[in-house]
Every structure is written in C-alpha cells, then in structure tokens.
GUTI-997061 format. One record per residue (C-alpha): residue number from 0; residue in one letter; x, y, z. Coordinates in nm, 4 decimals. Example, Ala and Ser with C-alpha at 12.3 -4.5 7.8 and 13.67 -1.06 7.14 Angstrom:
2
+-----+------+----------+----------+----------+
|  nr | rest |        x |        y |        z |
+-----+------+----------+----------+----------+
|   0 |    A |   1.2300 |  -0.4500 |   0.7800 |
|   1 |    S |   1.3670 |  -0.1060 |   0.7140 |
+-----+------+----------+----------+----------+
This chain:
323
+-----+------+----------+----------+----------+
|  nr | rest |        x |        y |        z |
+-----+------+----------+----------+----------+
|   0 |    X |   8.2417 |  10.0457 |  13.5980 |
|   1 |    X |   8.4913 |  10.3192 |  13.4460 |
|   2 |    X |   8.4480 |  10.3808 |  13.1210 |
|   3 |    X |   8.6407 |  10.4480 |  12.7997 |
|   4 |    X |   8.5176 |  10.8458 |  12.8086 |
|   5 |    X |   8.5883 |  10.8405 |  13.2000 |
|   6 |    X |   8.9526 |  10.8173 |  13.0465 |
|   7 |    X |   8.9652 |  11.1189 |  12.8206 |
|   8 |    X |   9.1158 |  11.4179 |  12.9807 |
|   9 |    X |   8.9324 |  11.7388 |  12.9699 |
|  10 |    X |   8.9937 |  11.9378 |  12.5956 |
|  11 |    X |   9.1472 |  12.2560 |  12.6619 |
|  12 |    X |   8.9242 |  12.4186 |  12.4250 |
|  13 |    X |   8.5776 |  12.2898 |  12.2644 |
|  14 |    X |   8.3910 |  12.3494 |  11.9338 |
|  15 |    X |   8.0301 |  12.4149 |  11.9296 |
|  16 |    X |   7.8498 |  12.1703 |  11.7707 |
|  17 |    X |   7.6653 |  12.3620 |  11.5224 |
|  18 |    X |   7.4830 |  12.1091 |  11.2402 |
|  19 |    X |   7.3592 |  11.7742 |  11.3776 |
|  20 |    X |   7.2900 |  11.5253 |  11.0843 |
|  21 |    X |   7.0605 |  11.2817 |  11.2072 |
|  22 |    X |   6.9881 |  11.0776 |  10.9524 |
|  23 |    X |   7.1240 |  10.6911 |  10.9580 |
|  24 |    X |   7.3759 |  10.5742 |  10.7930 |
|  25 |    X |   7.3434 |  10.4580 |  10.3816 |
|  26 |    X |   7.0997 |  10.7765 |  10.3450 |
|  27 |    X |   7.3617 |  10.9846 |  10.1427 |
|  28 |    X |   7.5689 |  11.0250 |  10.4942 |
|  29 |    X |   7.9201 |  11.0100 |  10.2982 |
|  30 |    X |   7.7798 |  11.2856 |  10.0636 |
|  31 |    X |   7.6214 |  11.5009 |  10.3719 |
|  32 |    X |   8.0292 |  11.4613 |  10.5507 |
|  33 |    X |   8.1835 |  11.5752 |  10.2454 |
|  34 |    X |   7.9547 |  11.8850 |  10.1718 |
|  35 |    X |   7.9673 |  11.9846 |  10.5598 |
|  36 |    X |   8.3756 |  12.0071 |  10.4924 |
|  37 |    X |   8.3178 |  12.2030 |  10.1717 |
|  38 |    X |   8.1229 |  12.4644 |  10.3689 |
|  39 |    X |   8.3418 |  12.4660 |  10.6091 |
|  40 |    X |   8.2641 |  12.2870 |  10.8896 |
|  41 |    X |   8.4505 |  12.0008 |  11.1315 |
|  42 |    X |   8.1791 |  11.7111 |  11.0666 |
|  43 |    X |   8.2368 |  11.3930 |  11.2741 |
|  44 |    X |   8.1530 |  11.0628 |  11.0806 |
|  45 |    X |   8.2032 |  10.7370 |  11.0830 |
|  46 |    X |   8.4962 |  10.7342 |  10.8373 |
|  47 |    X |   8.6479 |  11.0639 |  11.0939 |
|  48 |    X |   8.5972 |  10.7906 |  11.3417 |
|  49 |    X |   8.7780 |  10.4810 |  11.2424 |
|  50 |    X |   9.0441 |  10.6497 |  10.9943 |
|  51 |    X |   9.1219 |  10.9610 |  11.1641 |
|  52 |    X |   9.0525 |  10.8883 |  11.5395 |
|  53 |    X |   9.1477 |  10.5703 |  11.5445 |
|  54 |    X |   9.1156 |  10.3190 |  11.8147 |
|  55 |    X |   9.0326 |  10.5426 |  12.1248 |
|  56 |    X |   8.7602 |  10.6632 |  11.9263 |
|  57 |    X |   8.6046 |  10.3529 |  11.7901 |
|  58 |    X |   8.6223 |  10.2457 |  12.1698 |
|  59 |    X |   8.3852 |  10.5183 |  12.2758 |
|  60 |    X |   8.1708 |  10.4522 |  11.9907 |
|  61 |    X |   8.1535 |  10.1469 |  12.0884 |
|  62 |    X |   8.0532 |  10.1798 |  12.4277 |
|  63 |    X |   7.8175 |  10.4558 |  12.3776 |
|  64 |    X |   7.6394 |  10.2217 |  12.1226 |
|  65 |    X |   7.6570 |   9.9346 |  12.3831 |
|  66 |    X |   7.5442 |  10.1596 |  12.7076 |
|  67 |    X |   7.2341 |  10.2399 |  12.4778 |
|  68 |    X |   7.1759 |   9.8906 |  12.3295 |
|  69 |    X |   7.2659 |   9.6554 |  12.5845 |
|  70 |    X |   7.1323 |   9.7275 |  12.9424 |
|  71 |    X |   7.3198 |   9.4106 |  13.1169 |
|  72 |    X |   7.6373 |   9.5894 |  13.0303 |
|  73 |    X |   7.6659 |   9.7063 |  13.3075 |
|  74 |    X |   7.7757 |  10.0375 |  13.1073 |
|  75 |    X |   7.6575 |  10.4220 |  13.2254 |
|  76 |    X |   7.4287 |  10.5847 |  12.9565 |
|  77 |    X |   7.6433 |  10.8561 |  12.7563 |
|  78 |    X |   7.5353 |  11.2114 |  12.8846 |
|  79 |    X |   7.5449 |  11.5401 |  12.6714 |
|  80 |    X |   7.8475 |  11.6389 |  12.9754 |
|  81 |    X |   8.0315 |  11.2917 |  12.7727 |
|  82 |    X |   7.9343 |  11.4055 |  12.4489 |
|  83 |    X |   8.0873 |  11.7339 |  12.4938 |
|  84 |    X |   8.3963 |  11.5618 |  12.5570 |
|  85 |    X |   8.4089 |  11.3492 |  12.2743 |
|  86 |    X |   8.2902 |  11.6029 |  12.0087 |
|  87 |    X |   8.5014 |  11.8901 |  12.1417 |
|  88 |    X |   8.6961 |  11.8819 |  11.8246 |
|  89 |    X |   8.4174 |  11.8726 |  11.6176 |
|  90 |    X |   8.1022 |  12.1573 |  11.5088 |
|  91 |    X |   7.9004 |  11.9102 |  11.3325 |
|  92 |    X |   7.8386 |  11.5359 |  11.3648 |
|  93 |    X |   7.7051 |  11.3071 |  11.0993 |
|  94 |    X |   7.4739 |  10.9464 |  11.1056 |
|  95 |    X |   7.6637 |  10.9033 |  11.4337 |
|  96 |    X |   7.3614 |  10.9914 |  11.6516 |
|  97 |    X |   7.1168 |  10.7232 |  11.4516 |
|  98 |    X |   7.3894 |  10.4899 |  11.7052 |
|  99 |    X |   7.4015 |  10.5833 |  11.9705 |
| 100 |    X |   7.0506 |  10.6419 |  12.0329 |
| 101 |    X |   6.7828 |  10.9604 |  12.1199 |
| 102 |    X |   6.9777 |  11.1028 |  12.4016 |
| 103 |    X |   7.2159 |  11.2636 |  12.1831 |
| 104 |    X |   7.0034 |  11.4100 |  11.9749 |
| 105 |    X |   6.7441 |  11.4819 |  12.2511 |
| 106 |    X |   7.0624 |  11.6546 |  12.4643 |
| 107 |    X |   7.1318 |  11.9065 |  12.1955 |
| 108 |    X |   6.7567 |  11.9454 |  12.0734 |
| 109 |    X |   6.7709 |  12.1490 |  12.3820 |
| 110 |    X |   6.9728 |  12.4531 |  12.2218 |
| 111 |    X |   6.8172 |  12.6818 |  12.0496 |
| 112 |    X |   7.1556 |  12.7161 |  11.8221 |
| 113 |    X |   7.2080 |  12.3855 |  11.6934 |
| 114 |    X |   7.0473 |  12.2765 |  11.3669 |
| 115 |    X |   6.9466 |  11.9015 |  11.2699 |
| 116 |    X |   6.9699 |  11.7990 |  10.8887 |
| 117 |    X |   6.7557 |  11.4612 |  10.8363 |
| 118 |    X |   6.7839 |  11.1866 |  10.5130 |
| 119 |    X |   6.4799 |  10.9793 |  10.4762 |
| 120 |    X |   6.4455 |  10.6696 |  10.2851 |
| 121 |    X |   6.1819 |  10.3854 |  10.2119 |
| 122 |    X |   6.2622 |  10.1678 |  10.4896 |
| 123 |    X |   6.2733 |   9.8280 |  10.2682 |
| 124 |    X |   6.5527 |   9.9955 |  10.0297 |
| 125 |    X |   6.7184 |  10.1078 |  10.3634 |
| 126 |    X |   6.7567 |   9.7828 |  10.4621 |
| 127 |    X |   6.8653 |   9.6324 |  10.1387 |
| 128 |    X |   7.1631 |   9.8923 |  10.1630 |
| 129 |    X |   7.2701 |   9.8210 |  10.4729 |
| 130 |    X |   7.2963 |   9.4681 |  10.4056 |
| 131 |    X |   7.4983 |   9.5552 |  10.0979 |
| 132 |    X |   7.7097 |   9.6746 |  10.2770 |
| 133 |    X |   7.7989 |   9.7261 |  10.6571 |
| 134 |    X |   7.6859 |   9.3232 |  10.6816 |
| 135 |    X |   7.9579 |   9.2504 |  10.4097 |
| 136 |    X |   8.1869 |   9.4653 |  10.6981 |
| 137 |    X |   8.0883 |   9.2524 |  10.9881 |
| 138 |    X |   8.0712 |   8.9274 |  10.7744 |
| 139 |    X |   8.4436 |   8.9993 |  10.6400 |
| 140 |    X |   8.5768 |   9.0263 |  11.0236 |
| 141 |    X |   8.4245 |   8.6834 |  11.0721 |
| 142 |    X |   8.5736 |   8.5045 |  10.7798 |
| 143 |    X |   8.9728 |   8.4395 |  10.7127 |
| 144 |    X |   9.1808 |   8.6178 |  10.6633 |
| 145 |    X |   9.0635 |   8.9027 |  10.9009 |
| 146 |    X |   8.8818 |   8.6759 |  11.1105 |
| 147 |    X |   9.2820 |   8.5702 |  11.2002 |
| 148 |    X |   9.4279 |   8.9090 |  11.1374 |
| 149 |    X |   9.2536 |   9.0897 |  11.3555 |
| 150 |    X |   9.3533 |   8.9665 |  11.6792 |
| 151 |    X |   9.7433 |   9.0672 |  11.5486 |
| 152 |    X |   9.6202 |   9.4510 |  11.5274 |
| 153 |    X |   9.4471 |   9.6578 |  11.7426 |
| 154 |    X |   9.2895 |   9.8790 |  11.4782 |
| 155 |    X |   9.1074 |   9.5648 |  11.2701 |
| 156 |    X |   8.9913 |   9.4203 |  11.5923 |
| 157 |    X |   8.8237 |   9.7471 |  11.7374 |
| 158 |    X |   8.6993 |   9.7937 |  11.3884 |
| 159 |    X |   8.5694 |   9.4728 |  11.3286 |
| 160 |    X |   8.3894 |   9.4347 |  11.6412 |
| 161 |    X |   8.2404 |   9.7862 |  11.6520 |
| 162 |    X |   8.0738 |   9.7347 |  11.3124 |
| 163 |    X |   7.9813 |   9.3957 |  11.4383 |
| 164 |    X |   7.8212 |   9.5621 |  11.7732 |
| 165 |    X |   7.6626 |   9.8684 |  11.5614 |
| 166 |    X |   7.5093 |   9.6119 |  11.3060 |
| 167 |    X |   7.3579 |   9.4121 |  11.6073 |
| 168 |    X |   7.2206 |   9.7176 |  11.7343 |
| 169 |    X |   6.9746 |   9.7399 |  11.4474 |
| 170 |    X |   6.8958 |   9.3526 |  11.3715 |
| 171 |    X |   6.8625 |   9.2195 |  11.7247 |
| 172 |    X |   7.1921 |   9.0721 |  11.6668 |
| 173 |    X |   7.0912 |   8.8384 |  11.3334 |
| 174 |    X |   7.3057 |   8.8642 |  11.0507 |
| 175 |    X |   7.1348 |   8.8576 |  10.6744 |
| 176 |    X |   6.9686 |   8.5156 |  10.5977 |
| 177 |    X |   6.8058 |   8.4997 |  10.9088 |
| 178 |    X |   6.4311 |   8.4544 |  10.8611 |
| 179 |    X |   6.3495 |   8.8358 |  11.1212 |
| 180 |    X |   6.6610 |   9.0045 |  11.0029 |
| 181 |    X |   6.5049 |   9.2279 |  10.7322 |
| 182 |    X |   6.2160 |   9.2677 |  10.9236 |
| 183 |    X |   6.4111 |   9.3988 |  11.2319 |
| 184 |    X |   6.5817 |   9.6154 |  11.0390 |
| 185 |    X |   6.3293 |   9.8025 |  10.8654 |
| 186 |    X |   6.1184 |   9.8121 |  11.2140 |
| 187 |    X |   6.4199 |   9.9945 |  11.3723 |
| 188 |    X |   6.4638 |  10.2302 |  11.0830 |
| 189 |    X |   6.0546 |  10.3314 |  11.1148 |
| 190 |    X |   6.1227 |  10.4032 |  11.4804 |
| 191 |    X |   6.3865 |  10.5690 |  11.4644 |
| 192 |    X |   6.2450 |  10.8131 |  11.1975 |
| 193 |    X |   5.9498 |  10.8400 |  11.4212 |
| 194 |    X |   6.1915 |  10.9466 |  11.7210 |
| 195 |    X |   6.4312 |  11.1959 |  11.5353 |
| 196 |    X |   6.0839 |  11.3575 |  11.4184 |
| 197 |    X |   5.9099 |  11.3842 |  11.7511 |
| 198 |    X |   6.2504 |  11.5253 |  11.9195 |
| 199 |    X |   6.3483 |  11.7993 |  11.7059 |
| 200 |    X |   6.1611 |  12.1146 |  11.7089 |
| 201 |    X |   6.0280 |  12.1561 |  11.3203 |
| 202 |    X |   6.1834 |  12.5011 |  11.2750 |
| 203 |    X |   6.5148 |  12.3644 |  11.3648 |
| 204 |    X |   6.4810 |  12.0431 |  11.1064 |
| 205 |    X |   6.5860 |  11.9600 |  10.7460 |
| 206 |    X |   6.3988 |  11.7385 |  10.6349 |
| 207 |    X |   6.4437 |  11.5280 |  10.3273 |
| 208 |    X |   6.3195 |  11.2763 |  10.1258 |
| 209 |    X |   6.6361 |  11.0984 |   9.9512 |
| 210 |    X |   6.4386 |  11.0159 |   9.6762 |
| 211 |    X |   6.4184 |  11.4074 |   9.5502 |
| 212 |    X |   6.7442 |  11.4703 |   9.5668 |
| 213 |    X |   7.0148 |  11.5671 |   9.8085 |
| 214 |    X |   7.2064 |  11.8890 |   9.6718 |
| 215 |    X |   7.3150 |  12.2469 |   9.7979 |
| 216 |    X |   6.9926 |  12.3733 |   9.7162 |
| 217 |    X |   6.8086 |  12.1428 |   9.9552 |
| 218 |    X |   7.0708 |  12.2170 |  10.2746 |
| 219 |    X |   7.2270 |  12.6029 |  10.1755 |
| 220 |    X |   6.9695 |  12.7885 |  10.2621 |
| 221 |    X |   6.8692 |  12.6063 |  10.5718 |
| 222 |    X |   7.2310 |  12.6793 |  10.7158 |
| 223 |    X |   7.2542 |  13.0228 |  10.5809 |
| 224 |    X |   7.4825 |  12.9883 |  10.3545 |
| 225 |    X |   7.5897 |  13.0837 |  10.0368 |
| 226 |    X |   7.5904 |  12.7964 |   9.7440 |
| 227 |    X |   7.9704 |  12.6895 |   9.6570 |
| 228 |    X |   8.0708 |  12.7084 |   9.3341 |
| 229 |    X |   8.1827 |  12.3495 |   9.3622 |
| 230 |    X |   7.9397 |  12.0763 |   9.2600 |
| 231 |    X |   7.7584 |  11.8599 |   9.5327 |
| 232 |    X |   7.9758 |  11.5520 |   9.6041 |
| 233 |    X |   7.8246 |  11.2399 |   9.4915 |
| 234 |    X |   7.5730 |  10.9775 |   9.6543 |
| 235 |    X |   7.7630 |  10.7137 |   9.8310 |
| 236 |    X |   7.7115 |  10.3569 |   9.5906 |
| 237 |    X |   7.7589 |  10.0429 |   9.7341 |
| 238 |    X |   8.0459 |  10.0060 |   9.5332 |
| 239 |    X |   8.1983 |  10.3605 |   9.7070 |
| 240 |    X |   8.1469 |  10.2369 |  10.0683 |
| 241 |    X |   8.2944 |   9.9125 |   9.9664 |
| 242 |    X |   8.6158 |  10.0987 |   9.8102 |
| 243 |    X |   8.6670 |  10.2807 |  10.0891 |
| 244 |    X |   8.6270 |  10.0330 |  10.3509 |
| 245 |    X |   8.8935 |   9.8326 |  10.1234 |
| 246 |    X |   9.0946 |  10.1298 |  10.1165 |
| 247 |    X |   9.1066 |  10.1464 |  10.4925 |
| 248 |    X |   9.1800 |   9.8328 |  10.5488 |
| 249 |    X |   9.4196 |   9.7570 |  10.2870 |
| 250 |    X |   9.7185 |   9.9660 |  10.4840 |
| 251 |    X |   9.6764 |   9.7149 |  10.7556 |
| 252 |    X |   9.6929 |   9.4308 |  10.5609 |
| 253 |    X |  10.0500 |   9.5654 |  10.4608 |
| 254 |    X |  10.1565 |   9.6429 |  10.7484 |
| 255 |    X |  10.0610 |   9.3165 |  10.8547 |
| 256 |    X |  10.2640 |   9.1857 |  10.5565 |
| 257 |    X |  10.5589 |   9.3211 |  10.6895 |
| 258 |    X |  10.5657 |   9.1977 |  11.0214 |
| 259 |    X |  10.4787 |   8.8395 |  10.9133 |
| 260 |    X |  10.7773 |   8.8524 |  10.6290 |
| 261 |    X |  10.9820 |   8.9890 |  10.9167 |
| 262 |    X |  10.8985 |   8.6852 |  11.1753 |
| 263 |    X |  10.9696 |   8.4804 |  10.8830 |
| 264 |    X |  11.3119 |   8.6422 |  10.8235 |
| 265 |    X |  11.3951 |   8.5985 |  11.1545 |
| 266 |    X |  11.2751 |   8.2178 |  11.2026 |
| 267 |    X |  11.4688 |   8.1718 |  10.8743 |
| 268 |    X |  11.8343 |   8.2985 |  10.9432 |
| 269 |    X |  11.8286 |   8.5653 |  10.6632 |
| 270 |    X |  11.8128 |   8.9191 |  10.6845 |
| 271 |    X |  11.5137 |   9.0942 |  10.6429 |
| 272 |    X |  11.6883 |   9.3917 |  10.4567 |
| 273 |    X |  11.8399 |   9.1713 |  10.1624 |
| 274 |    X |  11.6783 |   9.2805 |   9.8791 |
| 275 |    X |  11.6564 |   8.9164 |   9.7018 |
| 276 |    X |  11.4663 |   8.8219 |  10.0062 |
| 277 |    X |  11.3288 |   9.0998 |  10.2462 |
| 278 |    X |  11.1201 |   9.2433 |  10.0009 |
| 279 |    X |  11.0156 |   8.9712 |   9.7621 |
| 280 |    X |  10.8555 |   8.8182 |  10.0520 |
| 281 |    X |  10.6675 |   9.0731 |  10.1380 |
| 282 |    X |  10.5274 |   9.1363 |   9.8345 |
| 283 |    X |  10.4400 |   8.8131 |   9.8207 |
| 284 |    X |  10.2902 |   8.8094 |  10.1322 |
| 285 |    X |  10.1219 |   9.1182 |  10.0510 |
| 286 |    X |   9.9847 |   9.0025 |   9.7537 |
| 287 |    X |   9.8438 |   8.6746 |   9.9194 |
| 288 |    X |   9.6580 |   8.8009 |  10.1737 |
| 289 |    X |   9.5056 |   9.0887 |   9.9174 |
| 290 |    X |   9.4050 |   8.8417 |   9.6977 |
| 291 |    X |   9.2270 |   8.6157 |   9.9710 |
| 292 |    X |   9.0158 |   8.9479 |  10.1303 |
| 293 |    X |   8.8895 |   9.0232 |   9.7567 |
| 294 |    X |   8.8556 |   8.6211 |   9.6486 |
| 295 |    X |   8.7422 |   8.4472 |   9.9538 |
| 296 |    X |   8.6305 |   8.1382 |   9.7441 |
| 297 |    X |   9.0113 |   8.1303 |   9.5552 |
| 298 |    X |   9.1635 |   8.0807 |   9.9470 |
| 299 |    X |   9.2360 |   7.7044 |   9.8374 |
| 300 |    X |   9.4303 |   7.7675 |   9.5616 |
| 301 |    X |   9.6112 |   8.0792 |   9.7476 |
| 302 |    X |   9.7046 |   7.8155 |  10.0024 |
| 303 |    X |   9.8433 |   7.5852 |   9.7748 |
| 304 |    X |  10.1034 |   7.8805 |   9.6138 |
| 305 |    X |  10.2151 |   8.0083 |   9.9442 |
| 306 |    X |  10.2555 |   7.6167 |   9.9734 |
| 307 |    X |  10.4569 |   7.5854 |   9.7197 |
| 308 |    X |  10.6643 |   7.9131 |   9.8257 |
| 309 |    X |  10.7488 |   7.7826 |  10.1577 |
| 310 |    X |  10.8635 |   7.4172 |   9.9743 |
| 311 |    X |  11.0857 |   7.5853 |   9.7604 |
| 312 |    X |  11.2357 |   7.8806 |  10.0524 |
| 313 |    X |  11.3389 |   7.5375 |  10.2425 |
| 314 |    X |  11.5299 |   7.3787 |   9.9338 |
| 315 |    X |  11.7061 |   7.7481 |   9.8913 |
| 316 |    X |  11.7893 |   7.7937 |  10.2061 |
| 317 |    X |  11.8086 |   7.4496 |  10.4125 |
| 318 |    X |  11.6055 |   7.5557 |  10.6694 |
| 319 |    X |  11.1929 |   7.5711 |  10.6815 |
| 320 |    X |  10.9874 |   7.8310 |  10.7094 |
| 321 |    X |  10.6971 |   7.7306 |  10.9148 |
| 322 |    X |  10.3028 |   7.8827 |  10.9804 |
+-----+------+----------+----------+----------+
C-alpha cells in the first residue's frame, strides 16, 4: 500500500533534530513549543502541523498515528528513514511522539546527540484535560455546522478526522460519557509514561513533574543554554487551546462564507461584487455560521433568521434563493 510519506520527495537539505519533547499533549506542550522558538529552535507541534503544514502534513500524521494504532490498516509502520523525511525542516519536535507511538522516540534514543524533555502529570487530571478539550475538537467535527462544512474543505476534514483518529488512539475509540473512557485514558497515559521512561537513557532525560513548575530554570540548563531575558510563556488553559483551535478554524468558516454567498449570487441573478448585496450577504453568512459553532443549542433560532433572510431576498428580488 503506498503511503502518504512514500509521496514526499527527498528534502534537499535536513535539520538535525536536536530536543525531542516527549511528553503528551495538555502537559504544558503549547508552553514547551513556544519556549523552544524563544531559544531558538525549529520545534514541530501540533499547531506547526495543522496551521503551518497544512493538509499534507496532517495526512502523515495521520497515518503514522494509524500504522501504529490500527494493525488491519494495512499501513507500513513509520521508520526513523520516514521520520527523517518528515522532520527535515524541523530540530526539535514536541507531544508529537506521545502519537505516534515508541518507535520514534526509540529511533532517536539511539543518538547520543539528541536530548528528550518529559512533562508528567497525575494521570486522572490528564485525562480530565484532554476531555476538556481535544474531545470538544472531535465532538465539534461531528456536530453541525462542521459536521456539514467539512466535507466542502479539505483542511476541516483532514483536521477533523485526524483529531478524531488521534483521540481514538488513546480511548479505544469511546468518546467521553462512555462508562471505560476515563479509565482507558488514564491506563494509556500510565503506559506511556512507563515507555518514554524505560526508552530514554536517564542522562539524556528531563524530567518533570508539572505540578512544580515548568520554567527556564527547569529546561536551560539541561540544553545548555543561557536563560532569556524574556519571561517563560504561559501554561496552556483550557480556555487557550480552545481560543486557538477557534482561531484556526474561524478563517475557514469565512472562507466558507464566501463561497456559499457567492453560489448564492450566482443562483440568484445578482452580482456578487454589488456592494448592497455581495457583501451584506456574506457577512451575514459569516455571522450565522459563527454564531452556530460558538451556540450550538441557539441553531434553531439561527435557522429561523437565515429563514427569514431568504423570505425577504425572494420578495426583493423575485427570484428564491434556495439551501
């Protein structure tokens, strides 16, 4: 079966991945990402992944996570020879290896250069976090409007269905709710720590405990480095992840805007560049499907106004504007 990574062409030139940061995701990974970039480095991370890579790379994650997860996929295991290729823009790579399984980390364990940085949390809170949040992610892309959307853009879709396959990865495929699905999670975390810890060689690991802090201090003199004058970014809250995920997502739902006003335009008669039209209606559009990502439970009323829109477009203009 070729694969996604079989499809990549050979980088001219490669980084060396330095700094490997282990530690799985909602353990201050956000924070870890932006420090790495303040001391300089080229971290990889999930938001590197989906924002800045873009669909080819949320395909490889993807598949990596799936060739590890799922063994009736049919899928080859990721080597470190696929890695290479993937990473080769890259010096340092964050929470992404807590995905895609041991062989990552076991691959580069073997040089003596690289360096592994590890976050540790009670498992239980660990679990509460990731429900928090990447469930709310997966849960989203199953509910209107993206559950609709997404199959209109290529970016949602891969997005929505590689947080859907990463969350399954760690619940056994259950979703919050479901009577083994905080017990699953919190059995994965355990192992996982247990893995990372019997992999990397102790004089070449970071260790630490989230819950005494996560500053320069703790990671500076590890790398050999110098601490920055700038203060350590900040933890990642729930409420962070969720803004950025909304933040990321909220340019497609324009764009999206846009090319529904324009259908409508051109189902309509009128042209999409009139300014008492064009734009209007894609504000409005805009605004309605904003409104229904944040207020799910308002979607009835929403309905009813864009309703009411297209009654009174047809009276204007004599001709209807339909769904």
């Amino acid at each position: 079966m070729s694969r996604n990574i079989d499809q990549w062409p050979a980088p001219r030139e490669s980084k060396k991945l330095k700094v490997i940061i282990a530690s799985a995701s909602r353990s201050g990974t956000l924070g870890l990402y932006k420090a790495m970039k303040i001391l300089g480095y080229k971290p990889y991370h999930m938001y590197e992944c989906c924002a800045i890579g873009g669909v080819p790379h949320m395909k490889v994650l993807k598949e990596a996570v799936t060739s590890e997860h799922n063994r009736l996929s049919g899928i080859k295991k990721y080597t470190k020879a696929d890695y290479d290729k993937w990473l080769a823009d890259y010096d340092c790579v964050v929470e992404i290896p807590s995905y895609v399984g041991p062989d990552l980390i076991q691959a580069y364990a073997q040089d003596p250069d690289v360096k592994f940085i590890f976050t540790e949390r009670p498992p239980e809170k660990w679990a509460v976090s990731v429900n928090n949040t990447v469930a709310g992610v997966v849960a989203a892309g199953d509910r209107f409007p993206f559950s609709i959307l997404k199959y209109f853009d290529t970016t949602l879709y891969e997005f929505f269905t590689l947080n859907k396959v990463m969350y399954g990865a760690l619940t056994g495929c259950t979703m919050p709710g479901h009577p083994d699905n905080e017990r699953l999670l919190q059995k994965w975390y355990t192992d996982y720590v247990k893995t990372v810890k019997a992999i990397v060689p102790a004089d070449r690991l970071c260790h630490i405990q989230l819950s005494d802090g996560l500053n320069w201090e703790k990671i500076c003199p590890f790398l050999d480095l110098p601490i920055p004058t700038e203060e350590y970014p900040d933890r990642n809250e729930p409420e962070k992840f969720k803004a950025r995920v909304e933040g990321f997502l909220k340019s497609k739902v324009i764009s999206l805007a846009f090319v529904l006003a324009l259908q409508v335009h051109c189902h309509d008669g009128n042209n999409i560049l009139d300014p008492d039209r064009g734009i209007n209606v894609l504000i409005f559009l805009a605004q309605m499907i904003h409104r229904a990502i944040l207020h799910p439970q308002a979607l009835p009323g929403i309905l009813r106004v864009v309703n009411g829109r297209h009654g009174s477009t047809q009276t204007r203009s004599g001709s209807g504007i339909h769904a």
